[in-house]
MARSELO-571011 format. One record per residue: residue number from 0; residue in one letter; x, y, z of N, C-alpha, C in turn. Coordinates in steps of 0.05 Angstrom, whole numbers, plus 32768, in hexadecimal, padded with zeros to 4 digits. Layout:
% residues N
PT  numi  kolmar  n_c1  n_c2  n_c3  ca_c1  ca_c2  ca_c3  c_c1  c_c2  c_c3
PT   NUM       a     X     Y     Z      X      Y      Z     X     Y     Z
...
% end
This chain:
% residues 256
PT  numi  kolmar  n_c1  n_c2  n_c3  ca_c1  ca_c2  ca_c3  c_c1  c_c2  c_c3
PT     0       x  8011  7FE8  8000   8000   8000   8000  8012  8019  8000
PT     1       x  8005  8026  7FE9   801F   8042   7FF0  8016  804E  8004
PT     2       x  8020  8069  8009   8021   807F   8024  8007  808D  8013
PT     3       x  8007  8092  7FFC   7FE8   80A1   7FF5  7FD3  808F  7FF5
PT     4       x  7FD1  807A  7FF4   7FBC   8061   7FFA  7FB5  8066  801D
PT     5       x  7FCD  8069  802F   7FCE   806A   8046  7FC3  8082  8046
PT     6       x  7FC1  809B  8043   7FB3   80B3   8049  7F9B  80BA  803A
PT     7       x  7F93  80A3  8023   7F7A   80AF   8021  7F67  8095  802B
PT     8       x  7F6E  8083  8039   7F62   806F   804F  7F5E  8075  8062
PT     9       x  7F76  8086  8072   7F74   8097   808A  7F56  80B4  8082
PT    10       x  7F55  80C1  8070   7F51   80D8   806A  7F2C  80C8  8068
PT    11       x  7F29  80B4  805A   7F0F   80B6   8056  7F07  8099  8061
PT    12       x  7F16  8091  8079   7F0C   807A   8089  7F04  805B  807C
PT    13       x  7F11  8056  8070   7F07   803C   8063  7F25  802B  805D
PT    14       x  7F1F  800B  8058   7F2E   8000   8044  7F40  800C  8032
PT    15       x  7F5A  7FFC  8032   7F6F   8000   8019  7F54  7FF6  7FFE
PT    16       x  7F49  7FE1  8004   7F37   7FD8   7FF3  7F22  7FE2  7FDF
PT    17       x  7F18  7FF0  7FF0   7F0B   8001   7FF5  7F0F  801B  7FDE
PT    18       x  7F28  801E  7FDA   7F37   8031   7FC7  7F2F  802C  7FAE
PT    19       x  7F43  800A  7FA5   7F40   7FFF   7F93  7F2A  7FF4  7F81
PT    20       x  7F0C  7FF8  7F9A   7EFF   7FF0   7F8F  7EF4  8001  7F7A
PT    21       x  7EF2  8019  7F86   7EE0   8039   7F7E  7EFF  8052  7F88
PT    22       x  7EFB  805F  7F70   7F11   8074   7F70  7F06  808E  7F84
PT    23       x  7F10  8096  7F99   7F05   80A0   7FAA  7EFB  80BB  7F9C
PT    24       x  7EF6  80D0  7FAB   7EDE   80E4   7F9D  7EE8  80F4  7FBB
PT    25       x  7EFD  810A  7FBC   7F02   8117   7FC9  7EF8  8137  7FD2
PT    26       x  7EEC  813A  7FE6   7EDC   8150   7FEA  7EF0  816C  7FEE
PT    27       x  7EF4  817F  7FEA   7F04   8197   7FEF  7F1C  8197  800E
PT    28       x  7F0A  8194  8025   7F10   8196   8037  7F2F  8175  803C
PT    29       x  7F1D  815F  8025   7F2D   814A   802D  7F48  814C  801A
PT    30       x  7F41  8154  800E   7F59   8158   7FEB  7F6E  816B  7FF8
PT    31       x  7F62  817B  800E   7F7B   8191   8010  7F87  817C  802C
PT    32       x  7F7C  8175  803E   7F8C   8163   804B  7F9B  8152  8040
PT    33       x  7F94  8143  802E   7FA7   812E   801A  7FB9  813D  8017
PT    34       x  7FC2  815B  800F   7FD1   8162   800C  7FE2  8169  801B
PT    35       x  7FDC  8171  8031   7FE5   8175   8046  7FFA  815A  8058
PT    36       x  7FF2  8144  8053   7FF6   8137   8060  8018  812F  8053
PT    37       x  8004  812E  8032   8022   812C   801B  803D  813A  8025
PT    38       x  8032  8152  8029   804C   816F   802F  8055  8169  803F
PT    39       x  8046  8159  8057   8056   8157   8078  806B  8134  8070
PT    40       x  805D  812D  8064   8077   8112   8063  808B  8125  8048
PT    41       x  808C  812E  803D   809E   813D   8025  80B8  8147  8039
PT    42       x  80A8  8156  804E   80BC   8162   806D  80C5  814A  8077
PT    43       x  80BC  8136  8077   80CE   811F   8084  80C2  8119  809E
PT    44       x  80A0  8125  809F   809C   811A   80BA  808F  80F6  80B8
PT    45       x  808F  80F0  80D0   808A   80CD   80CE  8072  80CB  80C6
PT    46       x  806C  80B3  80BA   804C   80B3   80B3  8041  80AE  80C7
PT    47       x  8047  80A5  80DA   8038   809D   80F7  8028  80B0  8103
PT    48       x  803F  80CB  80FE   8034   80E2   810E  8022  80EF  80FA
PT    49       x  801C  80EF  80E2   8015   80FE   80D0  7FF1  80EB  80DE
PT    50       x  7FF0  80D2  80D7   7FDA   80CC   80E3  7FD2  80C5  80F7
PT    51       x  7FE3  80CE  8111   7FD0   80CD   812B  7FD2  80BC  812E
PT    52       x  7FE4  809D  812A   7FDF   8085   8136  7FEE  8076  812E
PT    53       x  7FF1  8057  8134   8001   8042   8125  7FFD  802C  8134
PT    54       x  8004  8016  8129   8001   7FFA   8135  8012  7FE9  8146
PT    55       x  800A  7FDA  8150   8021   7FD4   8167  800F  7FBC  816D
PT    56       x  801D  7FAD  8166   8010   7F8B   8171  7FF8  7F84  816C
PT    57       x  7FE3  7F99  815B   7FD2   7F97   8156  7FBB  7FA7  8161
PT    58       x  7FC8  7FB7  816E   7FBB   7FDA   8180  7FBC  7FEE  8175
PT    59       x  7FB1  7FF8  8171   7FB2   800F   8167  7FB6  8025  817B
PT    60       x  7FD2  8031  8170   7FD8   8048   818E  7FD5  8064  817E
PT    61       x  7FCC  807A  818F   7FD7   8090   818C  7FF6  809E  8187
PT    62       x  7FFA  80A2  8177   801D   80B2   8182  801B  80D0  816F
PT    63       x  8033  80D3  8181   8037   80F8   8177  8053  80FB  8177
PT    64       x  805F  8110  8172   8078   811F   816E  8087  8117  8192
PT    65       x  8076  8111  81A1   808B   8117   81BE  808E  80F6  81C0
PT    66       x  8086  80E2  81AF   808D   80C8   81B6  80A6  80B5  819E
PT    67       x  80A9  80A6  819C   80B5   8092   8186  80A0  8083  817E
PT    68       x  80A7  8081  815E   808A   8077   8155  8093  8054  8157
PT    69       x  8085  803F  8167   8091   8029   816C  8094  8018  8156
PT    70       x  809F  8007  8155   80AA   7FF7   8136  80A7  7FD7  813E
PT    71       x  80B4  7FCA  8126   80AA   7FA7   812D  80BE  7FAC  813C
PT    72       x  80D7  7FA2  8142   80E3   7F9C   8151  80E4  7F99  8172
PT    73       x  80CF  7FB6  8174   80CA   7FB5   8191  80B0  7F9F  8196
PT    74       x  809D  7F98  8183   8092   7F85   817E  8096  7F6A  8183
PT    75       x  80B3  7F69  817A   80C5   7F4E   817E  80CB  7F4D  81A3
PT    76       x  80CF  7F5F  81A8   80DC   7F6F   81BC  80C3  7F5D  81D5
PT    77       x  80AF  7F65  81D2   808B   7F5B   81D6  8092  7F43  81DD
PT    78       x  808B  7F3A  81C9   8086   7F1F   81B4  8097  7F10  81CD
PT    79       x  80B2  7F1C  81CE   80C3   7F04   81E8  80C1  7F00  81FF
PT    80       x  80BD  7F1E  8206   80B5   7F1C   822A  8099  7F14  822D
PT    81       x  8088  7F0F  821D   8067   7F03   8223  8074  7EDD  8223
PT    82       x  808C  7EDC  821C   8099   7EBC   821B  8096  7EB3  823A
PT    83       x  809D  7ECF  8245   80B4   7ECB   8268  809A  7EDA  8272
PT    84       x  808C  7EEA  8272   8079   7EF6   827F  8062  7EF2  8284
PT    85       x  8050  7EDD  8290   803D   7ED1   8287  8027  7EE4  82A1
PT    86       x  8035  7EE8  82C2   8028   7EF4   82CE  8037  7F04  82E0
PT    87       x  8030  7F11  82F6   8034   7F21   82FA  803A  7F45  82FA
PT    88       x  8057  7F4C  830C   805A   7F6C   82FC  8072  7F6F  82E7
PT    89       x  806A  7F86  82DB   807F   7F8F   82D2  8084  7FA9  82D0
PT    90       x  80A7  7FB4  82C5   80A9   7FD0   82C9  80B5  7FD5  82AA
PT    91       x  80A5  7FE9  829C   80AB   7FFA   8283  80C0  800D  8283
PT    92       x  80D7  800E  8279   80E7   8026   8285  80EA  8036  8261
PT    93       x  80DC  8041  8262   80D7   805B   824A  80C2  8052  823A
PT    94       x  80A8  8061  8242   8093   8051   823D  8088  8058  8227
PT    95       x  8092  8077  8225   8088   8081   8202  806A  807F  81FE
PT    96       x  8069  8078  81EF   804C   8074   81E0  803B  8064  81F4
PT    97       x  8044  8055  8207   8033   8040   821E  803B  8023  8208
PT    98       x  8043  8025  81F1   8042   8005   81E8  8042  7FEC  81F0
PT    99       x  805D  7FF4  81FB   8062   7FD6   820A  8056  7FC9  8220
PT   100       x  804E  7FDE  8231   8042   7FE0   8248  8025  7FD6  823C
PT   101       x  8018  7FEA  8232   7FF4   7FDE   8220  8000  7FC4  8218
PT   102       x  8014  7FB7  8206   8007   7F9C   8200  8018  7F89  8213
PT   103       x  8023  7F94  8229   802B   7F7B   823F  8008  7F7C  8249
PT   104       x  7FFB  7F93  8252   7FE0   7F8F   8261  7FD4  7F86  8251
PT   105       x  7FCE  7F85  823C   7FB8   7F79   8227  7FC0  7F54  8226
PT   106       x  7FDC  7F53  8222   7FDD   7F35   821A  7FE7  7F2B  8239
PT   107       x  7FE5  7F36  824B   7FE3   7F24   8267  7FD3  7F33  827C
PT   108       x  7FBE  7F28  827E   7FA3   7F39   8291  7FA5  7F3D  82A1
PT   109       x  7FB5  7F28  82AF   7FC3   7F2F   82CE  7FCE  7F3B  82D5
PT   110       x  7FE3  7F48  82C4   7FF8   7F59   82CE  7FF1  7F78  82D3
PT   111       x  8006  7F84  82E0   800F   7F98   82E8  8023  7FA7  82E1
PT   112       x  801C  7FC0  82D3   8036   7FC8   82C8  8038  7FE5  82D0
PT   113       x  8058  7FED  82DF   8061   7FFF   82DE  806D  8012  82C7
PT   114       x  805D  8020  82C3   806E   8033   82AA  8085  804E  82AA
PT   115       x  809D  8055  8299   80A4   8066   82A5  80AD  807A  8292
PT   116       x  80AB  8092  829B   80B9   80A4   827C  80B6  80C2  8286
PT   117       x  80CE  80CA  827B   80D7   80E1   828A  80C5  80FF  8277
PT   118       x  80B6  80F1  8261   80A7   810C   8253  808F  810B  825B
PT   119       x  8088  8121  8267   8065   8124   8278  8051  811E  8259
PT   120       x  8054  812F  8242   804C   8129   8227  8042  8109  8222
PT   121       x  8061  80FE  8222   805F   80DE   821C  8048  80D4  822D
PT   122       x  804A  80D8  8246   803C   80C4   8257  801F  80CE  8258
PT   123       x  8016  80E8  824D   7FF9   80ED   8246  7FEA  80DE  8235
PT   124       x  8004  80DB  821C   7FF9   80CC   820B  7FF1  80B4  8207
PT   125       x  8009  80A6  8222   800D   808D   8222  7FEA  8086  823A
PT   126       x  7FE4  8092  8249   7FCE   808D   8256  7FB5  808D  8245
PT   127       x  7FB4  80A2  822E   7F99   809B   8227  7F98  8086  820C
PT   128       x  7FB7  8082  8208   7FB4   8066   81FF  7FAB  804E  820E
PT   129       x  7FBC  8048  821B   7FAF   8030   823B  7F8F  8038  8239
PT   130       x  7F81  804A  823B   7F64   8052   8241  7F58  8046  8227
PT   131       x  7F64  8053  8215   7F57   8041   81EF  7F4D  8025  81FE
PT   132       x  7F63  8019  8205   7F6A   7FF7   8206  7F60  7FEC  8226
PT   133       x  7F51  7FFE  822A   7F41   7FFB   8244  7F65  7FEA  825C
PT   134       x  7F79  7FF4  8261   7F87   7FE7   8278  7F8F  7FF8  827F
PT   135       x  7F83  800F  828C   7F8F   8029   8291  7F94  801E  82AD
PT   136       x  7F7E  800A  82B8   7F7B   8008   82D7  7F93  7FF6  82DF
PT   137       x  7FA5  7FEA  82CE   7FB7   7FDC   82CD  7FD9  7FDD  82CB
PT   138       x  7FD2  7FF8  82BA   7FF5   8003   82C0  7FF1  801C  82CA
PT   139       x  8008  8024  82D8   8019   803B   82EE  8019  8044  82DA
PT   140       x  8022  805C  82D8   8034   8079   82C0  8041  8088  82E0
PT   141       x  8056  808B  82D8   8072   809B   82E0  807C  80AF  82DB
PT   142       x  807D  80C6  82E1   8087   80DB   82CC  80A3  80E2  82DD
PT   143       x  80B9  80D2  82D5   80DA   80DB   82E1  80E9  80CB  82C9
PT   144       x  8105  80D2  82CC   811A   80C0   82C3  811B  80A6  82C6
PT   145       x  8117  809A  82B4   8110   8083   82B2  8129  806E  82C7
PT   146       x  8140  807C  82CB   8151   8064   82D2  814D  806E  82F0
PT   147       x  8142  808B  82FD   8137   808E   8315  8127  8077  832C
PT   148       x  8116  8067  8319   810A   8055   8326  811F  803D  8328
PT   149       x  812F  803F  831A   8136   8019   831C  814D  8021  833C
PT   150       x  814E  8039  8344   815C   8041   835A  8148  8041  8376
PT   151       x  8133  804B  836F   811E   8051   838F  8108  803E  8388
PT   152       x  80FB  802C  8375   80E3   8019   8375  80EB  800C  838D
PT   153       x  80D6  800C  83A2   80DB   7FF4   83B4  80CE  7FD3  83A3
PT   154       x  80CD  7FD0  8395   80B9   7FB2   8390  80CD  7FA1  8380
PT   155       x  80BD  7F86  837A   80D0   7F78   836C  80C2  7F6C  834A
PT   156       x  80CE  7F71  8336   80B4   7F64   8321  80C2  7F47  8316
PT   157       x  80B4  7F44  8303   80B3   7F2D   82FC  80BC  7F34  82D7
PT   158       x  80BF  7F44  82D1   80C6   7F59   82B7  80CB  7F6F  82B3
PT   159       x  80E6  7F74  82B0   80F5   7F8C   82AD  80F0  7F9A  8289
PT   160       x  80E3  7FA9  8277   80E9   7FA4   825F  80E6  7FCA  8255
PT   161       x  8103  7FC9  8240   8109   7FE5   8240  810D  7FE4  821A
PT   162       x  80FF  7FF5  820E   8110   7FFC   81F7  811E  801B  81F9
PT   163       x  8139  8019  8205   813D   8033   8209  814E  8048  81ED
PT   164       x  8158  805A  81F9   8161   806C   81EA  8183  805B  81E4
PT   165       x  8186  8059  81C9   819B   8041   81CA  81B1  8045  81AA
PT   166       x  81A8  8061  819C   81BB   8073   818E  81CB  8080  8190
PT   167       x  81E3  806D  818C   81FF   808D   8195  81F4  80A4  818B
PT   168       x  8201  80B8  81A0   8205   80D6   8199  8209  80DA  817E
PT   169       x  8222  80CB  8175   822D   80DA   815A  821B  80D3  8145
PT   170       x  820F  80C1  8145   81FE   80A7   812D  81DE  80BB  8131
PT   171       x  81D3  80D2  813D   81BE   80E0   8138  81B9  80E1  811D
PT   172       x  81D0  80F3  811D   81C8   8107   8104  81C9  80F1  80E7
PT   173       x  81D1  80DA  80EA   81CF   80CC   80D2  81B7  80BC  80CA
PT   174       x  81A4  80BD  80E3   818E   80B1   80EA  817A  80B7  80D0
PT   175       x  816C  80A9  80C7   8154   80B2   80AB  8149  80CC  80B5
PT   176       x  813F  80DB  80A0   8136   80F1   80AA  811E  80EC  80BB
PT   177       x  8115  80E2  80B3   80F6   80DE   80C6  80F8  80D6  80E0
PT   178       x  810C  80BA  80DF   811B   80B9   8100  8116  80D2  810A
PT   179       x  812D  80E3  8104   8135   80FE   8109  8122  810C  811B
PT   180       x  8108  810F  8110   80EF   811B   8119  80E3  8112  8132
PT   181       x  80E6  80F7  813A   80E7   80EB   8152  80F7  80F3  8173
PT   182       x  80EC  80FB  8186   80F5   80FF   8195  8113  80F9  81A0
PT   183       x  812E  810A  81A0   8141   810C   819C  814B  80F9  81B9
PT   184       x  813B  8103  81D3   8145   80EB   81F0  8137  80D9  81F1
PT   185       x  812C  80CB  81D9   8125   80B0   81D4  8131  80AE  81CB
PT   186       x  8147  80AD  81B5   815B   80A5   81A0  817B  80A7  81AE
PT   187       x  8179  80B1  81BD   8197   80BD   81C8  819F  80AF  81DB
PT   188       x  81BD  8097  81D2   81BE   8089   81F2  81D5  808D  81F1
PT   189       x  81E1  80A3  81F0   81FD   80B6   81FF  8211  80AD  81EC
PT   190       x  822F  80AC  81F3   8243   80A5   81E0  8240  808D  81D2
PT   191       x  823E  8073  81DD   823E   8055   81D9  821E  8056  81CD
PT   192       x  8205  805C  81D3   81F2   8050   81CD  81ED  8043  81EC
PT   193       x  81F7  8041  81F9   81EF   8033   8215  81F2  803C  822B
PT   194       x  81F2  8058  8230   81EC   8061   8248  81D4  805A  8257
PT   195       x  81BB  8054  824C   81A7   8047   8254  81A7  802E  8266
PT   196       x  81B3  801F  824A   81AC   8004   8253  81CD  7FFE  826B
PT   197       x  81D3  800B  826B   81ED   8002   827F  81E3  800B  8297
PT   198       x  81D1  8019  829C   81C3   8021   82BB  81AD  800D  82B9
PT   199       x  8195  800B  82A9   818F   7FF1   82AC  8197  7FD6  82B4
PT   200       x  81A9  7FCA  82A8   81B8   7FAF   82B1  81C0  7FB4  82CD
PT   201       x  81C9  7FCE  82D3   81D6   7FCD   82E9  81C0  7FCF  8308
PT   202       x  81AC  7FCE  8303   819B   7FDA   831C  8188  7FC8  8317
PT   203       x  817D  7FBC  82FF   8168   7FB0   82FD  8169  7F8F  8306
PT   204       x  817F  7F7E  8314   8183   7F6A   831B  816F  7F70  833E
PT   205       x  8176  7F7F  8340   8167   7F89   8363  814C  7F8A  835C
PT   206       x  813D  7F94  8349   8123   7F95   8344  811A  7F77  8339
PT   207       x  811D  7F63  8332   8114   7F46   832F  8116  7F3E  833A
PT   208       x  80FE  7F28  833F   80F9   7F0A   8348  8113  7EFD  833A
PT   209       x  8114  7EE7  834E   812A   7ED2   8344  8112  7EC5  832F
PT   210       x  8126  7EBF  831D   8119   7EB5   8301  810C  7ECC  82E8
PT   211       x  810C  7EDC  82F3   8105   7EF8   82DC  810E  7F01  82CF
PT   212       x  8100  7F14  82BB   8115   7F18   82A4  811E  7F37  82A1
PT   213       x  8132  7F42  829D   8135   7F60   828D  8131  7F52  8273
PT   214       x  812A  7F5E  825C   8132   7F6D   8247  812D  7F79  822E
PT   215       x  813F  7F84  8221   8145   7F96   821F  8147  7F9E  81F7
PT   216       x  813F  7FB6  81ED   8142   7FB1   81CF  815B  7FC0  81D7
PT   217       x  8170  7FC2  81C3   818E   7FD0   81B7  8194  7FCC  819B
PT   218       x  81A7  7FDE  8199   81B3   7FE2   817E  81D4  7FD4  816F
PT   219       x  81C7  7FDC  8151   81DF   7FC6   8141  81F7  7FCC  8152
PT   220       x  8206  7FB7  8155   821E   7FB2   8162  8221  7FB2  817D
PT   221       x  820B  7FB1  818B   820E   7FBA   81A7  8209  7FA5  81BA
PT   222       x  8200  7F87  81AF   81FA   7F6C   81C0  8214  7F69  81CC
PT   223       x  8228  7F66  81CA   8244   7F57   81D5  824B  7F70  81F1
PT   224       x  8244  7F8C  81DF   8248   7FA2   8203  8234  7F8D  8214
PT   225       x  8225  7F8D  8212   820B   7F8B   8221  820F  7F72  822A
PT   226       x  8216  7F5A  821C   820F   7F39   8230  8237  7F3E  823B
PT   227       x  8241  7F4E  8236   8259   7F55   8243  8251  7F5C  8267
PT   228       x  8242  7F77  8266   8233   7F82   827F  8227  7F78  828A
PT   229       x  821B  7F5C  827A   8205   7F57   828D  8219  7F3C  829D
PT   230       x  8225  7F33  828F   8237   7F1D   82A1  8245  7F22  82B0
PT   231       x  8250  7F3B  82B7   825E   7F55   82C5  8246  7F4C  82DF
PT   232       x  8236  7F58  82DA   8211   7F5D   82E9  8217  7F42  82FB
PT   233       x  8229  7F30  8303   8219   7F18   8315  820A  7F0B  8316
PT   234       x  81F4  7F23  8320   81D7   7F17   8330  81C7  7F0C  830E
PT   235       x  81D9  7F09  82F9   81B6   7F04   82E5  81C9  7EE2  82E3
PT   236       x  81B9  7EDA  82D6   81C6   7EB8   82DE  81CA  7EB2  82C0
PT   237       x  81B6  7EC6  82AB   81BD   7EBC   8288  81BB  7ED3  8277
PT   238       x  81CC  7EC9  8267   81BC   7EE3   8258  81B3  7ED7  8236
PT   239       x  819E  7EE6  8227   81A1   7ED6   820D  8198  7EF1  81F1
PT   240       x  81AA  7EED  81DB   81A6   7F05   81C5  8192  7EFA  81B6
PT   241       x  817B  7F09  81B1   816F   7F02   819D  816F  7F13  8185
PT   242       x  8167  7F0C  816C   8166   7F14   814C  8151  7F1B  8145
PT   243       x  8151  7F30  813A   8130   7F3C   812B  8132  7F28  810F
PT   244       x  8115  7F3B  810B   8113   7F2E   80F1  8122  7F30  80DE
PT   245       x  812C  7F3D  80DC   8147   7F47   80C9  8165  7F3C  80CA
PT   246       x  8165  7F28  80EA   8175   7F24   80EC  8190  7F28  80FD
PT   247       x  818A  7F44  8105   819C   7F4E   8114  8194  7F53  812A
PT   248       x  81AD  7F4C  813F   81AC   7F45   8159  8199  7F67  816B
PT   249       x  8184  7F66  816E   8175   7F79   8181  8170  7F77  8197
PT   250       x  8163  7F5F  81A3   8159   7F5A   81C1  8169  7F4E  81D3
PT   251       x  8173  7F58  81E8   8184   7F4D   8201  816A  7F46  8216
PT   252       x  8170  7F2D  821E   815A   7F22   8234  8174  7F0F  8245
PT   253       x  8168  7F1A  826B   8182   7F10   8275  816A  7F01  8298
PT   254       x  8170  7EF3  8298   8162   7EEC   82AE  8170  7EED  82CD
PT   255       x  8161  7EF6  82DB   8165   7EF5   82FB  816D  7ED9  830A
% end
C-alpha cells in the first residue's frame, strides 16, 4: 500500500479495498488535507505522527511528536518477555507511547505494571492510551528519570523490560531524516549508546524475583558490551542474545 493509499484511507475512513474498488470522490475540505498531509511527509515528518496513531501488536495507539513511534522489533521485544512473563509485576523503564506496558496488560490480565518516563507529555499520552485499551486500572505512570526508580522502588517484580535510548551521540545526525523528528532523549544513549542500559544491568538485579527476567532492546554492535556487563552483574545467573527478524542481534534477556 503506498503512503497516498495510506492517507486517503486515513482521510475518508475505509478499506485500502475500498479504494480499489471505486476511485474516491474527494470533497474540498478532504483534497486540501491530502495535501497537506503530502507536504508534511515531503518535510520528513513520520507517517505515524502525520496520522495520529500506529500499530503495535495489534493496538492501535495514539502517538505524537513527544514519543518514538514504536516499530517491530520492540514487538519482538513483547513477543519474548510474554515467553517469561506469564504473571505477576512488572516495571517499564521509558514508557513512551505506554506500548509495552498496554500489551504486557492486555496479553497478561493479571499483571501489574509499573510505568516510567521522564516526559510529563509522554505519559499523558501514554494514559489515555491504557484508557483506549480499558487497563488504565492496571498500570502505575511515573513521571521521573527513568533510572531514578531502579534506585528508591521498594518492591520486587517478576519483569524488568526497557527499550531505552541506545544511539551514540555521534550516530544522531546520520539517523533517517524522519528518525530525526523523533524525540532526541529517546534516541540518545550518551557516548557508547549505553549509558542507559549500563545503569539498568546494574541496579536492576535488586529489583527481581529469583528466576526473573530483565530485558532489554539495543543497538547494532552492542550485544557483546552488554552480555560482557551483565556477567560482570553476578547476581543474574544467564544471560541470552536474541535476533530480529532481520537477523541482527537486538534483544538482551538475562535472568535473576
Amino acid at each position: 500500500m503506498t503512503e497516498d493509499e495510506v492517507f486517503l484511507s486515513h482521510i475518508l475512513n475505509c478499506q485500502p479495498i475500498d479504494l480499489a474498488l471505486k476511485k474516491p470522490v474527494l470533497s474540498p475540505h478532504q483534497q486540501k488535507l491530502f495535501e497537506e498531509y503530502k507536504q508534511r511527509r515531503t518535510n520528513n515528518e513520520p507517517l505515524q505522527y502525520i496520522l495520529g496513531t500506529c500499530n503495535f501488536m495489534g493496538l492501535e495507539l495514539e502517538v505524537d511528536p513527544s514519543v518514538l513511534v514504536p516499530r517491530p522489533e520492540t514487538e519482538q521485544l513483547v513477543d519474548h518477555a510474554l515467553k517469561c512473563f506469564k504473571v505477576g509485576r512488572a516495571l517499564d523503564l521509558g514508557t513512551g507511547s505506554g506500548n509495552i506496558a498496554i500489551a504486557l496488560a492486555k496479553f497478561v490480565p493479571s499483571s501489574q505494571i509499573i510505568s516510567v518516563d521522564i516526559s510529563l507529555q509522554a505519559l499523558g499520552l501514554a494514559q489515555r492510551n491504557a484508557k483506549r485499551h480499558k487497563v488504565e486500572d492496571r498500570i502505575r505512570f511515573i513521571n521521573d528519570d527513568f533510572l531514578m526508580p531502579l534506585c528508591r522502588i521498594d518492591a520486587r517484580y517478576d519483569l524488568i523490560i526497557s527499550n531505552p535510548p541506545y544511539i551514540p551521540t555521534g550516530q544522531l545526525s546520520a539517523l533517517p531524516r524522519d528518525v530525526q523528528k523523533e524525540p532526541v532523549r529517546a534516541l540518545d544513549g550518551g557516548e557508547d549508546g549505553l549509558k542507559y542500559s549500563r545503569i539498568i544491568i546494574k541496579y536492576s538485579p535488586y529489583l527481581l524475583r529469583e528466576g526473573a527476567c530483565l530485558m532489554m532492546e539495543f543497538g547494532d554492535g552492542q550485544a557483546q558490551a552488554l552480555k560482557k556487563l551483565i556477567k560482570t552483574q553476578r547476581l543474574f545467573s544467564g544471560v541470552e542474545v536474541i535476533r530480529d527478524l532481520a537477523g541482527r542481534e537486538r534483544i538482551i534477556k538475562a535472568i535473576r
